[in-house]
PDB file as gemmi writes it, atoms N, CA and C in Angstrom:
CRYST1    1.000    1.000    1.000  90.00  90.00  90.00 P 1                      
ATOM      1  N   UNK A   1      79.796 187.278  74.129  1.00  0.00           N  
ATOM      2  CA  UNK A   1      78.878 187.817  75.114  1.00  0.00           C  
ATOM      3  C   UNK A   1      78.091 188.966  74.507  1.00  0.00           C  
ATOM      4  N   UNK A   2      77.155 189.540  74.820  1.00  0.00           N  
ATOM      5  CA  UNK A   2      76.156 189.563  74.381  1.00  0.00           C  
ATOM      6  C   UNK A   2      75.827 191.230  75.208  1.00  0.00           C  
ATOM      7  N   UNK A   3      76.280 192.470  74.499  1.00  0.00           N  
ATOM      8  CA  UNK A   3      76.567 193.407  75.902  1.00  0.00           C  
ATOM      9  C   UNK A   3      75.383 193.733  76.388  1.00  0.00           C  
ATOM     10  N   UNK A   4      75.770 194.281  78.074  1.00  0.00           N  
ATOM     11  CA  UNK A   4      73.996 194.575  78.603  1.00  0.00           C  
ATOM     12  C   UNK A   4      73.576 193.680  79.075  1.00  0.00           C  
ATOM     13  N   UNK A   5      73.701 192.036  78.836  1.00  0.00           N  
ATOM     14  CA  UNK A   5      73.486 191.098  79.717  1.00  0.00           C  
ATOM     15  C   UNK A   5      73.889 191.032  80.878  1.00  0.00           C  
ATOM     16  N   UNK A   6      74.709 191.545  81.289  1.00  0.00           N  
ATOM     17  CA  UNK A   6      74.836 191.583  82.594  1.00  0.00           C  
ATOM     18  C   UNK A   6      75.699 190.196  83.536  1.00  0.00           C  
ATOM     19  N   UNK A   7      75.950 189.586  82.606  1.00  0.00           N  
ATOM     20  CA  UNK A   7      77.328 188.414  82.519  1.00  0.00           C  
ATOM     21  C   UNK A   7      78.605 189.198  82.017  1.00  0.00           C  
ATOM     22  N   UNK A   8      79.804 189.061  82.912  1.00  0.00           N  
ATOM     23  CA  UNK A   8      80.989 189.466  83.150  1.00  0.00           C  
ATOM     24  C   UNK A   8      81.343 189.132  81.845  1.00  0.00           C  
ATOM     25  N   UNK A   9      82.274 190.091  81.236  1.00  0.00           N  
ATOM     26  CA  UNK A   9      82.957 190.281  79.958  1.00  0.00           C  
ATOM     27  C   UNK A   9      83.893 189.639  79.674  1.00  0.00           C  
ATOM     28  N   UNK A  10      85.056 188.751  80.960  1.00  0.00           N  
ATOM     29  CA  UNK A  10      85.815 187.870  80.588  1.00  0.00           C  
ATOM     30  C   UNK A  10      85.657 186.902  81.179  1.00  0.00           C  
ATOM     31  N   UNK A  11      84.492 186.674  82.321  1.00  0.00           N  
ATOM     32  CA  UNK A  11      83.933 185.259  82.479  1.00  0.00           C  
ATOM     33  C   UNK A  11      82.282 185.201  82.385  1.00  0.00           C  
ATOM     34  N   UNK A  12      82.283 184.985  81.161  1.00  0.00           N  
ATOM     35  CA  UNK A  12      80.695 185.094  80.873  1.00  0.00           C  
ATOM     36  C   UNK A  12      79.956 183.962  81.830  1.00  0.00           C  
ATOM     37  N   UNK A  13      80.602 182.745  82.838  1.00  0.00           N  
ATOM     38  CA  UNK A  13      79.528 182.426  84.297  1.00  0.00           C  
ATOM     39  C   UNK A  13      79.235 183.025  84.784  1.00  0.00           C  
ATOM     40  N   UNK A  14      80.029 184.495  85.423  1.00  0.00           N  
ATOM     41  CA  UNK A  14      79.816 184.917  86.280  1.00  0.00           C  
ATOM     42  C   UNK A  14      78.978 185.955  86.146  1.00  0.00           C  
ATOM     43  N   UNK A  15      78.002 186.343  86.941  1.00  0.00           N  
ATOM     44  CA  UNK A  15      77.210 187.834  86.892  1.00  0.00           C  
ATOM     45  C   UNK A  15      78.418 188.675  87.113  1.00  0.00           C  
ATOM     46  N   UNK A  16      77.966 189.462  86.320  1.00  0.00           N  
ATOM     47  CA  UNK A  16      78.541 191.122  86.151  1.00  0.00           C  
ATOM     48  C   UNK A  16      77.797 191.609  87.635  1.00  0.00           C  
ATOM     49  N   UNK A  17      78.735 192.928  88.469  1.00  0.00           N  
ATOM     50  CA  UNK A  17      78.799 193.965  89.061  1.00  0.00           C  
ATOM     51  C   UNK A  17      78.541 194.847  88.660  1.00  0.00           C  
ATOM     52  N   UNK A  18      79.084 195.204  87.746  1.00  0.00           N  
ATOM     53  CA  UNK A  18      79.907 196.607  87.970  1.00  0.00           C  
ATOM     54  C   UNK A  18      80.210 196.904  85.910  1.00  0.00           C  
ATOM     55  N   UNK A  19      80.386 198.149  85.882  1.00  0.00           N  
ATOM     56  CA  UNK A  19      80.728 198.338  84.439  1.00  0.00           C  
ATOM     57  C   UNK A  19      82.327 199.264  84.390  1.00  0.00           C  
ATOM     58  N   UNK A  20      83.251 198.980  83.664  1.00  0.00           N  
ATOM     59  CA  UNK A  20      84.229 199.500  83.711  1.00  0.00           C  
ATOM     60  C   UNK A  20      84.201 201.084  82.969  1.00  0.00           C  
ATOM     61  N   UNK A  21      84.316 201.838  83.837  1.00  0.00           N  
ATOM     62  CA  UNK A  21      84.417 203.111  82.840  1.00  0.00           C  
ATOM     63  C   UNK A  21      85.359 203.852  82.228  1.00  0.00           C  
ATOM     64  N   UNK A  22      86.212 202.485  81.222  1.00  0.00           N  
ATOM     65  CA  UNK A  22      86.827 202.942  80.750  1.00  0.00           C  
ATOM     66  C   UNK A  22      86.364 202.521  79.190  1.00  0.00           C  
ATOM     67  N   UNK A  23      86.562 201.019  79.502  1.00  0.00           N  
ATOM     68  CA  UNK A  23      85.879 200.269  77.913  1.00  0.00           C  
ATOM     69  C   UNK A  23      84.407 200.079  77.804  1.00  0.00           C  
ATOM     70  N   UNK A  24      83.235 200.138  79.000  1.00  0.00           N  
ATOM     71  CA  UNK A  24      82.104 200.462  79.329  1.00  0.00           C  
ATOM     72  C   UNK A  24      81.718 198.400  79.085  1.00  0.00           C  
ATOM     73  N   UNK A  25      82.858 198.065  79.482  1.00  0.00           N  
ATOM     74  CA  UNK A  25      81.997 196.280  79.596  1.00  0.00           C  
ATOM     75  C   UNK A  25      81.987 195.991  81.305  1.00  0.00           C  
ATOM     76  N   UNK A  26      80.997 194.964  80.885  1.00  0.00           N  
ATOM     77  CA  UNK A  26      80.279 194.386  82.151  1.00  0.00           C  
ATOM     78  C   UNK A  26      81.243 193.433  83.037  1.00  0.00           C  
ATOM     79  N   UNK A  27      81.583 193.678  83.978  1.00  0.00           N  
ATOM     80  CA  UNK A  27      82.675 192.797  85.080  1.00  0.00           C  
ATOM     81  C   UNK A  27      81.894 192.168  86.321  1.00  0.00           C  
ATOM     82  N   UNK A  28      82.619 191.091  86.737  1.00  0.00           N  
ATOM     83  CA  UNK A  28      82.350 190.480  87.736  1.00  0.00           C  
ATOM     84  C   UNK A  28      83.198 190.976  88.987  1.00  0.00           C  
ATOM     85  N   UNK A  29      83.105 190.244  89.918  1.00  0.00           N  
ATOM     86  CA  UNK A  29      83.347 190.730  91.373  1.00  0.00           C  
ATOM     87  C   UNK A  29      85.018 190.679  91.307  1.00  0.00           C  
ATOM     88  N   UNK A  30      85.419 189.608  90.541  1.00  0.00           N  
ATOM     89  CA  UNK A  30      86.924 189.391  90.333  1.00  0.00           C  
ATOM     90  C   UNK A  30      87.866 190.165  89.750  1.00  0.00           C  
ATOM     91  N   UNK A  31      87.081 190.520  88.716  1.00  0.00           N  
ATOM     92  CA  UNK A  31      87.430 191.729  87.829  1.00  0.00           C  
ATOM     93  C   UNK A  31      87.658 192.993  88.001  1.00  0.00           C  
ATOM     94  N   UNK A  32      87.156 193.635  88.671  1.00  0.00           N  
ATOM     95  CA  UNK A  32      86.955 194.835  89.179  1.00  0.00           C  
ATOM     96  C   UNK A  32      87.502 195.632  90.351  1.00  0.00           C  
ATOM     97  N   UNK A  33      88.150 196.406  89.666  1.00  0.00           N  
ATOM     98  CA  UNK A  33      89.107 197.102  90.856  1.00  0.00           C  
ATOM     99  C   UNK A  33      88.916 198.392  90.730  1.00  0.00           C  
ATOM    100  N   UNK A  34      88.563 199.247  92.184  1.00  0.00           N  
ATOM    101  CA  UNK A  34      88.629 200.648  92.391  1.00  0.00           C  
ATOM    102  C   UNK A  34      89.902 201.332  92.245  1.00  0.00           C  
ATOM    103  N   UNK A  35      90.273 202.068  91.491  1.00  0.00           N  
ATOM    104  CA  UNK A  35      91.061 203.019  91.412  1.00  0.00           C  
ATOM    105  C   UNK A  35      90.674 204.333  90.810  1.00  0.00           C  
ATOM    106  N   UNK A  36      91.341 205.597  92.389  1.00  0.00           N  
ATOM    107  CA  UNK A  36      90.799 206.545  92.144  1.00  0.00           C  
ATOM    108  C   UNK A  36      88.838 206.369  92.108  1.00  0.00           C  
ATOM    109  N   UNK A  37      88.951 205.621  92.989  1.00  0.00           N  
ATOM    110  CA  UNK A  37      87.259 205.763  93.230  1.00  0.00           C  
ATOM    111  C   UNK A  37      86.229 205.072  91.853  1.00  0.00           C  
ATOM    112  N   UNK A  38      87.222 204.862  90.915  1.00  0.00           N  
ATOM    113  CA  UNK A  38      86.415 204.389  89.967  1.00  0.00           C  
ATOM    114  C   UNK A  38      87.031 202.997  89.643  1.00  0.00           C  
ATOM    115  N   UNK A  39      85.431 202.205  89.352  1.00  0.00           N  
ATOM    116  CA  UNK A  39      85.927 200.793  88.769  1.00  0.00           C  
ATOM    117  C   UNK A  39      86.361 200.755  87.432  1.00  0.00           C  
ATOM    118  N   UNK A  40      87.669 200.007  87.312  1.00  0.00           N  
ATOM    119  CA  UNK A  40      87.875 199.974  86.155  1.00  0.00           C  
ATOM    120  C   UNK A  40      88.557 198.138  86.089  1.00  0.00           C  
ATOM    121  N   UNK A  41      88.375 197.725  84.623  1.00  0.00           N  
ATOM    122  CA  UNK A  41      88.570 196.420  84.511  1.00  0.00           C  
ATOM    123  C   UNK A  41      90.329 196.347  84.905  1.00  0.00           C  
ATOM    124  N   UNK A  42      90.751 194.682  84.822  1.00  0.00           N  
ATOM    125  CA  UNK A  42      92.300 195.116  84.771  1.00  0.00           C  
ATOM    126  C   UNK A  42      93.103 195.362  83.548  1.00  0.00           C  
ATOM    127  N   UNK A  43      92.678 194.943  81.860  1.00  0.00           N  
ATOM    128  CA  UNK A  43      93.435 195.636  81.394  1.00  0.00           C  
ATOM    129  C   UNK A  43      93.271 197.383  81.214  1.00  0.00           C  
ATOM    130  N   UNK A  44      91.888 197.836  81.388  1.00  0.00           N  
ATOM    131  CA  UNK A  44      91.768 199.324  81.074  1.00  0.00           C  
ATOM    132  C   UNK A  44      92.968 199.838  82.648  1.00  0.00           C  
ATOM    133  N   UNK A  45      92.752 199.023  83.860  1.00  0.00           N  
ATOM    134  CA  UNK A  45      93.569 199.274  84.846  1.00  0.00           C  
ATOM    135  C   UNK A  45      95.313 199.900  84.830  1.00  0.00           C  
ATOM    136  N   UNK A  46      95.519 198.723  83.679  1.00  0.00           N  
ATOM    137  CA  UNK A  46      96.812 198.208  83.216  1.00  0.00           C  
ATOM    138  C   UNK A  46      97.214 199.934  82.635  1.00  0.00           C  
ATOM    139  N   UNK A  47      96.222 199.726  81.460  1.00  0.00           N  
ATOM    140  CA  UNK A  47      96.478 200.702  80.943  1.00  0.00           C  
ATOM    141  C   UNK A  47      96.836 201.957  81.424  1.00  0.00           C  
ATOM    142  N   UNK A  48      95.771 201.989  82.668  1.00  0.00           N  
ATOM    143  CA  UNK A  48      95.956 203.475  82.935  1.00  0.00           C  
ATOM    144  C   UNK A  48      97.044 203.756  84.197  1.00  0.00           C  
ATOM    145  N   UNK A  49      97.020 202.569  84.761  1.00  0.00           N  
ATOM    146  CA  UNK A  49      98.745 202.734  85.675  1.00  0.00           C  
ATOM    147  C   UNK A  49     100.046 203.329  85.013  1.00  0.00           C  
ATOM    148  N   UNK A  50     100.040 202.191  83.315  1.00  0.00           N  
ATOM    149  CA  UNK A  50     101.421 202.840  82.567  1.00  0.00           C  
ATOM    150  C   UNK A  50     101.389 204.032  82.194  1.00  0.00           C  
ATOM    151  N   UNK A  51     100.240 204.504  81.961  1.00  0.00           N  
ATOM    152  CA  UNK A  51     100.205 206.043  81.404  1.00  0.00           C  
ATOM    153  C   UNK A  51     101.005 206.839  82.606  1.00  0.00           C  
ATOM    154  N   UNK A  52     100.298 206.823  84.299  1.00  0.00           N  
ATOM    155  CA  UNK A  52     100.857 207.246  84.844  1.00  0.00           C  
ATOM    156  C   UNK A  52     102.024 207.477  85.061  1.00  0.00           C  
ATOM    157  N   UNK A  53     102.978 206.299  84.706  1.00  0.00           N  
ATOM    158  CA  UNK A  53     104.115 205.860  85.026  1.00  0.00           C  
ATOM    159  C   UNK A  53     105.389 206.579  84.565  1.00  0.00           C  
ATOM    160  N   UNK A  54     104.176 207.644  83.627  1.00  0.00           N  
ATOM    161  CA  UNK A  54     104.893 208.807  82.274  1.00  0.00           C  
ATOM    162  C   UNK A  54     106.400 207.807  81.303  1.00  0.00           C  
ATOM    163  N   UNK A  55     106.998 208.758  81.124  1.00  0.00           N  
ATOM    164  CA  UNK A  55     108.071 208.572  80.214  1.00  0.00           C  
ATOM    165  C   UNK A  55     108.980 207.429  80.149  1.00  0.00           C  
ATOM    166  N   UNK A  56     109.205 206.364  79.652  1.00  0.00           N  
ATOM    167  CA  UNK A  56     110.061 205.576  79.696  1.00  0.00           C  
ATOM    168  C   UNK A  56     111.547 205.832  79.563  1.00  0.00           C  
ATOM    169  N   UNK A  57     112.301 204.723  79.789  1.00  0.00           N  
ATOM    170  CA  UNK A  57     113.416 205.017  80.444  1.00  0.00           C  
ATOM    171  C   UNK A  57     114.404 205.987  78.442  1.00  0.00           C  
ATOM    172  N   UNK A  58     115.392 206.762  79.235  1.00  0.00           N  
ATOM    173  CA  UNK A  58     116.103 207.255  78.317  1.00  0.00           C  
ATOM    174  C   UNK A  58     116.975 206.925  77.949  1.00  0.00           C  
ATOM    175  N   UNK A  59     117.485 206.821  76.553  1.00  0.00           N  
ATOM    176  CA  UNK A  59     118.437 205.778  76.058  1.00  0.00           C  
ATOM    177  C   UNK A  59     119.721 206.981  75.791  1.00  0.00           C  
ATOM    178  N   UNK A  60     120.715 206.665  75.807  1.00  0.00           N  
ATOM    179  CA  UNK A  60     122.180 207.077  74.905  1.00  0.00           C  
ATOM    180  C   UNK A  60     121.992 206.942  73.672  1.00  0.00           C  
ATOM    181  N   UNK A  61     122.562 207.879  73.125  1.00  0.00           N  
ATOM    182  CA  UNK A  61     122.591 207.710  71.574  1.00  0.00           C  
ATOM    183  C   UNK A  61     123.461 206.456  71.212  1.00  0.00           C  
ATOM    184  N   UNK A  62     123.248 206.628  69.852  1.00  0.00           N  
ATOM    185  CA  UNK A  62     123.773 205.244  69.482  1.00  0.00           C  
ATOM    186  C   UNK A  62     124.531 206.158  68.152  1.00  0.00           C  
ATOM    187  N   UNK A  63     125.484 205.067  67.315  1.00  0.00           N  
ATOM    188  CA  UNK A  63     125.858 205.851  65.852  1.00  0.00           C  
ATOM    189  C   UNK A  63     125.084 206.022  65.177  1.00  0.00           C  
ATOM    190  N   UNK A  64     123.622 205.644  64.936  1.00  0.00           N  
ATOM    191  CA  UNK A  64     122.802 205.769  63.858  1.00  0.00           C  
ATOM    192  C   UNK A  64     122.233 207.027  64.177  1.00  0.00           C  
ATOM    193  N   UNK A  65     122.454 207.079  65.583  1.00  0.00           N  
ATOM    194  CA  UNK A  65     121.959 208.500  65.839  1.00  0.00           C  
ATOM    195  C   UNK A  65     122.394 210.040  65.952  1.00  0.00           C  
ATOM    196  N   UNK A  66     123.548 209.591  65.681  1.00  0.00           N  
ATOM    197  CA  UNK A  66     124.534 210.785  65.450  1.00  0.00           C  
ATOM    198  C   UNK A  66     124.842 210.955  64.152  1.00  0.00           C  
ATOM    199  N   UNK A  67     124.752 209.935  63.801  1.00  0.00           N  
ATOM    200  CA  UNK A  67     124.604 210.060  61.790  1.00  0.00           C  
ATOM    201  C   UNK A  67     123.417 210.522  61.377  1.00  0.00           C  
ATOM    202  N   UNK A  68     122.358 210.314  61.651  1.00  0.00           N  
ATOM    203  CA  UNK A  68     120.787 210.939  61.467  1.00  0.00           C  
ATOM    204  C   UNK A  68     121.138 212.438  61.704  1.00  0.00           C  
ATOM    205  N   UNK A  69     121.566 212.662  63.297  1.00  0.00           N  
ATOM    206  CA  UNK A  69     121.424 214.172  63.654  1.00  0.00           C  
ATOM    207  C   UNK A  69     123.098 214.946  62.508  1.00  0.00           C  
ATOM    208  N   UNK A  70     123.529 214.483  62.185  1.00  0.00           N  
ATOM    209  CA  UNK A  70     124.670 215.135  61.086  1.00  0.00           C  
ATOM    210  C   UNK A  70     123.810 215.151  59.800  1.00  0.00           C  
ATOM    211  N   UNK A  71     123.453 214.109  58.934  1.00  0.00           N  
ATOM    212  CA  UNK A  71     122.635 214.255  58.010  1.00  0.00           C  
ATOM    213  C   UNK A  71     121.745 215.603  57.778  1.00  0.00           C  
ATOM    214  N   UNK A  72     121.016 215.554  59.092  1.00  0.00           N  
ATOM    215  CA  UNK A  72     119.723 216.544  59.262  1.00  0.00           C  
ATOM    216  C   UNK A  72     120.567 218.172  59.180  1.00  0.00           C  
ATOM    217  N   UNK A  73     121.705 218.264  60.081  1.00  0.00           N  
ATOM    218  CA  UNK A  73     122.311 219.058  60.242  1.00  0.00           C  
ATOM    219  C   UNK A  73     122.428 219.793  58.693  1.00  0.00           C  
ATOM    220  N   UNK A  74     123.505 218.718  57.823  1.00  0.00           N  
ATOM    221  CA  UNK A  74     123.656 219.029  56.562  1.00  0.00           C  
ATOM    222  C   UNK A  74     122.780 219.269  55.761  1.00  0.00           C  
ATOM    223  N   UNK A  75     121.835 218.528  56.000  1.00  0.00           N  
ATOM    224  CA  UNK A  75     120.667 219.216  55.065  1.00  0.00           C  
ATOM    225  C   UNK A  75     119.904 220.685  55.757  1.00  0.00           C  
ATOM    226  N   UNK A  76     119.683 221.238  56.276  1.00  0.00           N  
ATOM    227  CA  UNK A  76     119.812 222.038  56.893  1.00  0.00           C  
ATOM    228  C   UNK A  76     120.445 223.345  56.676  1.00  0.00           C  
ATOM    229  N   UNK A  77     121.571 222.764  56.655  1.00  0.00           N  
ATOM    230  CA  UNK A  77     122.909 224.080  56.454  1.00  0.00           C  
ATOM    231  C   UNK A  77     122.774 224.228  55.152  1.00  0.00           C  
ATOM    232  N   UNK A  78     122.929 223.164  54.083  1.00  0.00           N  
ATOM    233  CA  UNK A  78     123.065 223.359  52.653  1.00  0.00           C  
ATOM    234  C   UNK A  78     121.648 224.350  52.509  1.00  0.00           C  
ATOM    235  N   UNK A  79     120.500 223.826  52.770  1.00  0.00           N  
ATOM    236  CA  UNK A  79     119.533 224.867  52.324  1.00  0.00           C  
ATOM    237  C   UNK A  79     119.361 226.011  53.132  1.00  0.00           C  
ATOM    238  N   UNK A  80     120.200 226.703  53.801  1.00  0.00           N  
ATOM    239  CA  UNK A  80     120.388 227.829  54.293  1.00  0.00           C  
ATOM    240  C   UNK A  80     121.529 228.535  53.556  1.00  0.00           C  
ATOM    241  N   UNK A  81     122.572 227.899  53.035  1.00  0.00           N  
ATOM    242  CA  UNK A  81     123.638 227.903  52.184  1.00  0.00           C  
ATOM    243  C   UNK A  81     123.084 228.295  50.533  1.00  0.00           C  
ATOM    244  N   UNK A  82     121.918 227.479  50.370  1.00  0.00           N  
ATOM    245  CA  UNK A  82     121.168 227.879  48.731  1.00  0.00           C  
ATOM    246  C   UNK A  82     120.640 228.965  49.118  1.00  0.00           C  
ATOM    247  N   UNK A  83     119.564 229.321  49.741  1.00  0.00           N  
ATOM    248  CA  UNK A  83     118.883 230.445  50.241  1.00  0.00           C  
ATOM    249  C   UNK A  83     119.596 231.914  50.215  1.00  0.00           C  
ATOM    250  N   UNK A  84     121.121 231.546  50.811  1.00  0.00           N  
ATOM    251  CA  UNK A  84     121.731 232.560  50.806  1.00  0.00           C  
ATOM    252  C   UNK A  84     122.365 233.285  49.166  1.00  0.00           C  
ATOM    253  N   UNK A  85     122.531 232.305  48.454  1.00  0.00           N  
ATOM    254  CA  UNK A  85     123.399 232.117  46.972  1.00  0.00           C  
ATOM    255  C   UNK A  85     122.197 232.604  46.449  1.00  0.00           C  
ATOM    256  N   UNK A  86     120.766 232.546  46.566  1.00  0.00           N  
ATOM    257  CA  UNK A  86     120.050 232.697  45.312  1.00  0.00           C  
ATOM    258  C   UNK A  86     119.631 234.207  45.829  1.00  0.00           C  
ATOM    259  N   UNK A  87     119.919 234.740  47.223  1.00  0.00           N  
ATOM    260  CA  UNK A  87     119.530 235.923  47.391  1.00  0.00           C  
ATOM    261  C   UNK A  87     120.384 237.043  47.230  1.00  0.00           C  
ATOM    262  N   UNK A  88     121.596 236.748  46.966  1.00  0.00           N  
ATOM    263  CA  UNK A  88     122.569 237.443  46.402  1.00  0.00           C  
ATOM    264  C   UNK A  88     122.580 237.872  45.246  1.00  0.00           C  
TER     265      UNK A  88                                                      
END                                                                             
């Protein structure tokens, strides 16, 4: 499609409405949904529902992750441990 024509962006039969102001393409009547007062297509829609949706769910650690956070630890300590030896 051909932008600016004014044929809908995912059904190029249909005349375009409306422009999404999110990805700025041309939509048809099907396409187009008000939210928050503004049209937006449904995946920019999509998009901007999950954003809302904030933080996904929180996991338990696992062993790799308690081995990571010990690792980090140790490295850590040891170079607070050198720091101390070379300032002596």
């Amino acid at each position: 499609m051909i932008q600016g024509s004014g044929r809908c962006h995912y059904h190029p039969e249909r005349a375009g409405v409306g422009v999404c102001v999110e990805c700025r393409r041309v939509i048809c009547r099907e396409c187009t949904t008000q939210f928050e007062g503004i049209n937006r297509c449904a995946s920019c829609l999509g998009q901007r529902l999950k954003a809302l949706e904030g933080p996904g769910e929180r996991r338990d650690w696992t062993v790799g992750h308690v081995m990571l956070a010990l690792v980090g630890f140790g490295l850590v300590w040891g170079g607070v441990y050198l720091l101390a030896q070379v300032a002596s």
